[in-house]
N, CA, C and O atoms as CSV, one atom per row, in Angstrom:
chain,resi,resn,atom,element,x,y,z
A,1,UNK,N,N,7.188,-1.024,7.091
A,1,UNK,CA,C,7.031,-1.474,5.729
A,1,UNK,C,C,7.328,-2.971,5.608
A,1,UNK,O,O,6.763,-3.867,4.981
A,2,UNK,N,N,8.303,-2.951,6.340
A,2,UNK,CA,C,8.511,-4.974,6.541
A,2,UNK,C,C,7.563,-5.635,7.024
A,2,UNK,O,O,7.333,-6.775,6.620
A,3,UNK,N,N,6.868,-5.074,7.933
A,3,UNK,CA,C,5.524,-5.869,8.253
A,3,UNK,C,C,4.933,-6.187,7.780
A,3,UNK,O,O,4.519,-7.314,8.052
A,4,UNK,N,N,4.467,-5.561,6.821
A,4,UNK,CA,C,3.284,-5.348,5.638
A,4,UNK,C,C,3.426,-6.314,4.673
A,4,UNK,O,O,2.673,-7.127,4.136
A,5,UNK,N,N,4.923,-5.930,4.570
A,5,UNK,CA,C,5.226,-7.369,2.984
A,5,UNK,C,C,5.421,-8.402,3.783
A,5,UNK,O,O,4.852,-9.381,3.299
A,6,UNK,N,N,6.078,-8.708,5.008
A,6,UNK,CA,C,5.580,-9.694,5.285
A,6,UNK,C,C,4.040,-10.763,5.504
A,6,UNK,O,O,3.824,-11.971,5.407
A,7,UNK,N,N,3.382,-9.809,5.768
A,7,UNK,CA,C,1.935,-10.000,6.098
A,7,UNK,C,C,0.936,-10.539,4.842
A,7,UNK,O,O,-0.096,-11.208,4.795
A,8,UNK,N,N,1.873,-9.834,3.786
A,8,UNK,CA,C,0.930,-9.522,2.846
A,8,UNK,C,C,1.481,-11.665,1.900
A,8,UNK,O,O,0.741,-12.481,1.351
A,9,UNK,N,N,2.767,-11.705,2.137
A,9,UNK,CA,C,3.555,-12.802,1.510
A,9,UNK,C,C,2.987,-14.147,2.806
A,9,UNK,O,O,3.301,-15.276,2.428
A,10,UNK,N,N,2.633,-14.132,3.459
A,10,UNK,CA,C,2.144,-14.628,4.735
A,10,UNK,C,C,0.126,-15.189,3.817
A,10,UNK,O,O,-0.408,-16.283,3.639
A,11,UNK,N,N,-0.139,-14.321,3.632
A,11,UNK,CA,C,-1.369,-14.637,3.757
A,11,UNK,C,C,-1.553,-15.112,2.204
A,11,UNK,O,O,-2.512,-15.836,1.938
A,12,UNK,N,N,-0.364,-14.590,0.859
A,12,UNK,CA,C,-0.481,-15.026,-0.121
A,12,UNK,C,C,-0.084,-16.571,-0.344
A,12,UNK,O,O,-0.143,-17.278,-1.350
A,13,UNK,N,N,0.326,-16.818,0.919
A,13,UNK,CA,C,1.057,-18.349,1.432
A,13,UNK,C,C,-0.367,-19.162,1.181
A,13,UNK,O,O,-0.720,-20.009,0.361
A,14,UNK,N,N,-1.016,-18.481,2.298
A,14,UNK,CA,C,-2.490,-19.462,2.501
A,14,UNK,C,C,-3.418,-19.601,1.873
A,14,UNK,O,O,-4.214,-20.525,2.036
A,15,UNK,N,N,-3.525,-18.613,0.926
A,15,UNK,CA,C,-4.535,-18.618,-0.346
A,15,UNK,C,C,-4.870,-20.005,-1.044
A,15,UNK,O,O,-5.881,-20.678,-1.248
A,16,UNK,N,N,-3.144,-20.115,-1.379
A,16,UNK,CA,C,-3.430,-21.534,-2.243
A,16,UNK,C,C,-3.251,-22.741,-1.618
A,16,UNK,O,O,-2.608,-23.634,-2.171
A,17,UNK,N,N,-3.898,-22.919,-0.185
A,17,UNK,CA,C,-3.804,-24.202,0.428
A,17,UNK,C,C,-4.920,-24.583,0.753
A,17,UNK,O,O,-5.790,-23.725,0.908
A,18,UNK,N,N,-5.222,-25.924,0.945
A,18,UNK,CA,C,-6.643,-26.450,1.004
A,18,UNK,C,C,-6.950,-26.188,2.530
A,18,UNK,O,O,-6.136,-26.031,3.440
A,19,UNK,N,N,-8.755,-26.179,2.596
A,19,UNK,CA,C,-9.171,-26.282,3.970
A,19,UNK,C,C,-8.260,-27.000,5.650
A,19,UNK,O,O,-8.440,-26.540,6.777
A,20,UNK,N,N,-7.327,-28.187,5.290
A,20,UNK,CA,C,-6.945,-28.915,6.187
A,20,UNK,C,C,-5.494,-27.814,6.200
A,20,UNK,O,O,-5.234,-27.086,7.158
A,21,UNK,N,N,-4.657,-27.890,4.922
A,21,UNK,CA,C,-3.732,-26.982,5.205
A,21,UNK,C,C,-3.128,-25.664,6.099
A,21,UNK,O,O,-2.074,-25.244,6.578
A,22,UNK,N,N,-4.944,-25.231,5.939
A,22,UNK,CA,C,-4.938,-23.623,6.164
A,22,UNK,C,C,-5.289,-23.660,8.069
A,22,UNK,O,O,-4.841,-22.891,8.920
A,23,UNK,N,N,-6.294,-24.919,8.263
A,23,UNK,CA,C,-6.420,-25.089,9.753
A,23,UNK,C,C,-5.224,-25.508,9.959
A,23,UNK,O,O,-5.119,-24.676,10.860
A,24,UNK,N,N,-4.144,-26.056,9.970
A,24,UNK,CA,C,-3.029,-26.638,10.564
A,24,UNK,C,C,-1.989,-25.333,11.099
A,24,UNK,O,O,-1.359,-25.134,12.137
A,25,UNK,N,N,-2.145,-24.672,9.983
A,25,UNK,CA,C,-1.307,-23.442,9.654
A,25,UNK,C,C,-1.379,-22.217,10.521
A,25,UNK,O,O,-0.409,-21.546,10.873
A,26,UNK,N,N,-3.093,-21.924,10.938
A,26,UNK,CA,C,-3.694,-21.011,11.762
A,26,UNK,C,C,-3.565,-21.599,13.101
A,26,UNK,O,O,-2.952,-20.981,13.971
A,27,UNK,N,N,-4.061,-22.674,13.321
A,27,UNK,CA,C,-3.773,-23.836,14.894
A,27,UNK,C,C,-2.614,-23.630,15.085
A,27,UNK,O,O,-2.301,-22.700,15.829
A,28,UNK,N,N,-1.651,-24.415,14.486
A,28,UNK,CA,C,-0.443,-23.834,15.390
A,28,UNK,C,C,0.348,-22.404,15.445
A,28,UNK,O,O,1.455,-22.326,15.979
A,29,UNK,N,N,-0.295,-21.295,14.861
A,29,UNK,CA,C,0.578,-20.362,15.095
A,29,UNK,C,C,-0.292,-19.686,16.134
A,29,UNK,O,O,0.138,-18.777,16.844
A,30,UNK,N,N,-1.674,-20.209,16.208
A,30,UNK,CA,C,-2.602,-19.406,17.425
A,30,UNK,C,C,-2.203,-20.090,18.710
A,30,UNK,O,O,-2.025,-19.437,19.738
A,31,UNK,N,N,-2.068,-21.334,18.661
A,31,UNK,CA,C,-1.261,-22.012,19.756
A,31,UNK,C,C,0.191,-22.135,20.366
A,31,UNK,O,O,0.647,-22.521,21.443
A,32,UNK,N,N,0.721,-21.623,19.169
A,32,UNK,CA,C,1.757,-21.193,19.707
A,32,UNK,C,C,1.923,-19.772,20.753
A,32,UNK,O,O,2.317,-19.751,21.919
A,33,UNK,N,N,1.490,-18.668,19.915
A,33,UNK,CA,C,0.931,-17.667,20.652
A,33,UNK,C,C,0.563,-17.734,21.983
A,33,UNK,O,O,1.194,-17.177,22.881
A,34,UNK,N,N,-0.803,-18.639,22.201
A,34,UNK,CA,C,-0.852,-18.939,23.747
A,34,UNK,C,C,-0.271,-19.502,24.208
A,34,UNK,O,O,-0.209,-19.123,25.378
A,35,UNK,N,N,0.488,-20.564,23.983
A,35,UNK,CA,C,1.141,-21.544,24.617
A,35,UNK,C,C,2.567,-20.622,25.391
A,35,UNK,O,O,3.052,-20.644,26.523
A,36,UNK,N,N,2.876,-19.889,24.176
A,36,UNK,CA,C,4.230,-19.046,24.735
A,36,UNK,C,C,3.924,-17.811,25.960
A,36,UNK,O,O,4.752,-17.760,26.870
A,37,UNK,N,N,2.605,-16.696,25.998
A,37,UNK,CA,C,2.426,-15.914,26.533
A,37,UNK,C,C,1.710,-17.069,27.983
A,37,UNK,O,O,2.174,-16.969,29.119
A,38,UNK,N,N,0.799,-17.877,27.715
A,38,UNK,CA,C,1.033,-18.559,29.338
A,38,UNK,C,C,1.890,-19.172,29.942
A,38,UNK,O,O,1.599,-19.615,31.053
A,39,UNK,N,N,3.240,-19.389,29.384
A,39,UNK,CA,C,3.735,-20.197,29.934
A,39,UNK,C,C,5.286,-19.066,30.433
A,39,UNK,O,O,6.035,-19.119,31.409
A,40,UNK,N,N,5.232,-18.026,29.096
A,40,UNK,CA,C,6.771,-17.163,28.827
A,40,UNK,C,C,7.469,-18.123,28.841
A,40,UNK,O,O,8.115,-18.188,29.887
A,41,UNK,N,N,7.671,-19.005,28.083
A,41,UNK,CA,C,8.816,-20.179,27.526
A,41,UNK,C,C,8.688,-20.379,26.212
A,41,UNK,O,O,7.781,-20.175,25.406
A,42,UNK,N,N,9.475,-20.697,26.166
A,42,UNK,CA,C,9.689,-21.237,24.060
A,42,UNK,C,C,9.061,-22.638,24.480
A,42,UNK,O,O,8.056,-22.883,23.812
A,43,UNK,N,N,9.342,-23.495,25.286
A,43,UNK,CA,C,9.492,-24.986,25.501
A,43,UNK,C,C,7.592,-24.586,25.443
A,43,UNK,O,O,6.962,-25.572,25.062
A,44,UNK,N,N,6.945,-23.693,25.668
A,44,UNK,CA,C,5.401,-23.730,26.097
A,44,UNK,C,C,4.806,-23.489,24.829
A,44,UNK,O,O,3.771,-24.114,24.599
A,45,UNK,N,N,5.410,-22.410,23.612
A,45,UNK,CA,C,4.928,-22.016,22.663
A,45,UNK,C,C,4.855,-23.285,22.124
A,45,UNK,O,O,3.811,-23.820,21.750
A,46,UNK,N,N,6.548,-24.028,22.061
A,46,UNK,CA,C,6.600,-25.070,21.036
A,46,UNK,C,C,5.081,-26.485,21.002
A,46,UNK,O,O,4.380,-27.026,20.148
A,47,UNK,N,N,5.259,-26.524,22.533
A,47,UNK,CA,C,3.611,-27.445,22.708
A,47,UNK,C,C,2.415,-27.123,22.242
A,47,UNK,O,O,1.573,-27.970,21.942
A,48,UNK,N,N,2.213,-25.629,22.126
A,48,UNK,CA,C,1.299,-25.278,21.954
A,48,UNK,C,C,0.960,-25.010,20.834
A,48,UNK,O,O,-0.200,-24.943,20.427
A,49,UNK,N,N,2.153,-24.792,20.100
A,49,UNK,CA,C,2.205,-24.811,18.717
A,49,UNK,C,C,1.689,-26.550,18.425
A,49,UNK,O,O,0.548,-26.631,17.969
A,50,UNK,N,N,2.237,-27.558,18.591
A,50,UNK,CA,C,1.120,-28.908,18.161
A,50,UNK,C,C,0.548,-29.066,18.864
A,50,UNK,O,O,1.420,-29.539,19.593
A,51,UNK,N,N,-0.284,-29.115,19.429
A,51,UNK,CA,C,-1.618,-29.075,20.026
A,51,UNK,C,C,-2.603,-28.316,19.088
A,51,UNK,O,O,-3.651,-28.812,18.674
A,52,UNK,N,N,-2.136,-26.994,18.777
A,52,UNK,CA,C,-2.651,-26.013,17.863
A,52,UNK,C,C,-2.794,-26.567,16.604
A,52,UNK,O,O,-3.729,-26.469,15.809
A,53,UNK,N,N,-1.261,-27.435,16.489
A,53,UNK,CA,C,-1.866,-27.863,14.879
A,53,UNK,C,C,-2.887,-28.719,14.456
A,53,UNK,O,O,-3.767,-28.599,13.604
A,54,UNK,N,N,-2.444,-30.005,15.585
A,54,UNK,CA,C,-3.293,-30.969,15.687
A,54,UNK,C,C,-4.510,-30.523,15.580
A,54,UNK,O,O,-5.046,-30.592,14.474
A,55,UNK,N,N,-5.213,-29.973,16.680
A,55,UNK,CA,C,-6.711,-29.616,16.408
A,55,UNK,C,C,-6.752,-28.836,15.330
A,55,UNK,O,O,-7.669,-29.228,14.607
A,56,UNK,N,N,-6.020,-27.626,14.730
A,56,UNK,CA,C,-6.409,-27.040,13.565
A,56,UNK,C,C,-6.495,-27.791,12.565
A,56,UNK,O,O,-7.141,-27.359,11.611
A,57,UNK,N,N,-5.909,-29.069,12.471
A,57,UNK,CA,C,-5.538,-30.524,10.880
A,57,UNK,C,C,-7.394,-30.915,11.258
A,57,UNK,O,O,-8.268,-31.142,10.421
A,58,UNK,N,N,-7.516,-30.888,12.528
A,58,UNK,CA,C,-8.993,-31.796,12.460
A,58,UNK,C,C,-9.820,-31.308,12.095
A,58,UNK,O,O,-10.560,-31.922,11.326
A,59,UNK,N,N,-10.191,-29.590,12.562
A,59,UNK,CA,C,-11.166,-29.205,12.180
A,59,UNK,C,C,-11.225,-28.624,10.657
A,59,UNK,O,O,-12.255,-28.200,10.133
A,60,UNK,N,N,-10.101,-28.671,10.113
A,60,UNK,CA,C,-9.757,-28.836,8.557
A,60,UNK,C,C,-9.947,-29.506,7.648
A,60,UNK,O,O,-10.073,-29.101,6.492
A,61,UNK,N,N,-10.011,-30.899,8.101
A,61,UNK,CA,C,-10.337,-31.913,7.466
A,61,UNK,C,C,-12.195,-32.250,7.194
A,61,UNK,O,O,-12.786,-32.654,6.193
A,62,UNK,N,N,-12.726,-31.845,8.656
A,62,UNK,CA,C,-14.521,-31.937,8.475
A,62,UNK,C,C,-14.635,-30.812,7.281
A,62,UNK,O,O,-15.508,-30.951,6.424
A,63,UNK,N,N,-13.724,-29.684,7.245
A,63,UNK,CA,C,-14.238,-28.944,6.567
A,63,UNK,C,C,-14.252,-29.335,4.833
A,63,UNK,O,O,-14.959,-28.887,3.931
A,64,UNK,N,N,-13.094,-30.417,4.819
A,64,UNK,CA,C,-12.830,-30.970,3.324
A,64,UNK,C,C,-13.874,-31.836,3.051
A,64,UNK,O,O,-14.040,-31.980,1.840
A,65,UNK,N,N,-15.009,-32.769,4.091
A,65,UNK,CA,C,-15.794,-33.338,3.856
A,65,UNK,C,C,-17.317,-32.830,4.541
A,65,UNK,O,O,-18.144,-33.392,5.259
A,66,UNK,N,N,-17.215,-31.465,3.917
A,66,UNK,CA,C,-18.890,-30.892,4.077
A,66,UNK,C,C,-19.627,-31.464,3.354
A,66,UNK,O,O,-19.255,-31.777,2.223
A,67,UNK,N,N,-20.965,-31.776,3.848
A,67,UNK,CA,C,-21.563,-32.452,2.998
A,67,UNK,C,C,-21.570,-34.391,3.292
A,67,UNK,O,O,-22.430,-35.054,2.712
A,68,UNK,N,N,-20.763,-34.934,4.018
A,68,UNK,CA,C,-20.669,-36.285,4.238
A,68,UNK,C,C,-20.835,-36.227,5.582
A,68,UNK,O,O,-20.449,-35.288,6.279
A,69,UNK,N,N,-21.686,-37.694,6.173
A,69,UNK,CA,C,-22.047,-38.232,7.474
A,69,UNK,C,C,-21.717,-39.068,7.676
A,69,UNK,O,O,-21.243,-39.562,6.652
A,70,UNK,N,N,-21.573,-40.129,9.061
A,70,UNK,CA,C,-20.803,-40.787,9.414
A,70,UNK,C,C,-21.625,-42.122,9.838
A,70,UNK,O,O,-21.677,-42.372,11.042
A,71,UNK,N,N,-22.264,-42.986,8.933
A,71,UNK,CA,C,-23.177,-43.952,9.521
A,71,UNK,C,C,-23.082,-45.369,9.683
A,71,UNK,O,O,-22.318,-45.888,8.869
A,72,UNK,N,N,-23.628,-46.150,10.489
A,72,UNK,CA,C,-23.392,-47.406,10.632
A,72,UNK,C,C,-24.654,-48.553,9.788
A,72,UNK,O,O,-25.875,-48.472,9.648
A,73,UNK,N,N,-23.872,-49.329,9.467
A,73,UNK,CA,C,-25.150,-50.121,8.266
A,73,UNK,C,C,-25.136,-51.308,10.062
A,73,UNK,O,O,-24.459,-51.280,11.090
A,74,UNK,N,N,-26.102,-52.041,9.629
A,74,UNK,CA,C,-26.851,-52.862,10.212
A,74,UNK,C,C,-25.993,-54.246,11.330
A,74,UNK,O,O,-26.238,-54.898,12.345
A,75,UNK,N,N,-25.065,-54.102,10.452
A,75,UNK,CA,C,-23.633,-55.339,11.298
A,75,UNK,C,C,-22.119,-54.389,12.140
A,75,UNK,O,O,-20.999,-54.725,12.523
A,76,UNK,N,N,-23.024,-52.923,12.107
A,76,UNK,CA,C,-22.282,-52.074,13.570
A,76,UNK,C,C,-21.257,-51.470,12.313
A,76,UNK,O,O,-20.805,-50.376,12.650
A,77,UNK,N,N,-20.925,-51.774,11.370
A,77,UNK,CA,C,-19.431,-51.325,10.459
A,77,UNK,C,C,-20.126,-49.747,10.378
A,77,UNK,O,O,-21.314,-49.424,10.375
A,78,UNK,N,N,-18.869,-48.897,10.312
A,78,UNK,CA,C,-18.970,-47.771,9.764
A,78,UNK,C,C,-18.309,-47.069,8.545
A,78,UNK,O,O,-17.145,-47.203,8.168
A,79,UNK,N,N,-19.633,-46.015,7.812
A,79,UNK,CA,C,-19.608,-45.869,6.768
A,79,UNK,C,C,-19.593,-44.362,6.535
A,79,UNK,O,O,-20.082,-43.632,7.397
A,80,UNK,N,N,-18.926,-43.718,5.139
A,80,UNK,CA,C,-19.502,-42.315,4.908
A,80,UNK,C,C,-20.488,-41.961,3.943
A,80,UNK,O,O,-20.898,-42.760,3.101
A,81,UNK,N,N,-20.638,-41.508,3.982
A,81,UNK,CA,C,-21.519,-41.109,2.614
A,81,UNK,C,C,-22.474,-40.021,2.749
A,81,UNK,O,O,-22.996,-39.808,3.844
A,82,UNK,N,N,-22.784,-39.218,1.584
A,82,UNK,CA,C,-23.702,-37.626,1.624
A,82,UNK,C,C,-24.965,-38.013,2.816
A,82,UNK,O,O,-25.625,-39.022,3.066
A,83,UNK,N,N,-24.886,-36.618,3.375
A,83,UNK,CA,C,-25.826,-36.585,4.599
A,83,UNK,C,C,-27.093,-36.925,3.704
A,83,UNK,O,O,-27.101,-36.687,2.496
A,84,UNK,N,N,-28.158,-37.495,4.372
A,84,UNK,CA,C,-29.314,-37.232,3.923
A,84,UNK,C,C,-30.134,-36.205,4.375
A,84,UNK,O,O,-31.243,-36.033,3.871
């Protein structure tokens, strides 16, 4: 029964967090996960836990700017703005 409310208070956590939030959140606890079962160390989870986050913050963030591309105007500078 503790599982459950935990699980259930766990995921009511993530509801109200934005796209970048929710990758940071899932990354490092999936990386932690591996990090700890390949390594059987805490010292392995803990890495793997940021590593996990890190990439989960990134692919969180493209997701906050769906819809925008990444282009260069004519003097090499780079710019964003809606895909065409």
């Amino acid at each position: 029964m503790k599982k459950i409310i935990v699980a259930i208070a766990i995921v009511g956590a993530l509801a109200s967090c934005t796209a970048t939030e929710k990758g940071t959140a899932i990354g490092a606890g999936t990386g932690a996960l591996i990090g700890g079962v390949a390594t059987h160390s805490w010292g392995g989870a803990a890495v793997g836990a940021v590593a996990g986050g890190l990439v989960g913050n990134l692919i969180g963030q493209s997701h906050d700017r769906r819809g925008y591309c990444i282009y260069r105007d004519r003097y090499g500078n780079r710019y964003e703005a809606r895909c065409r």
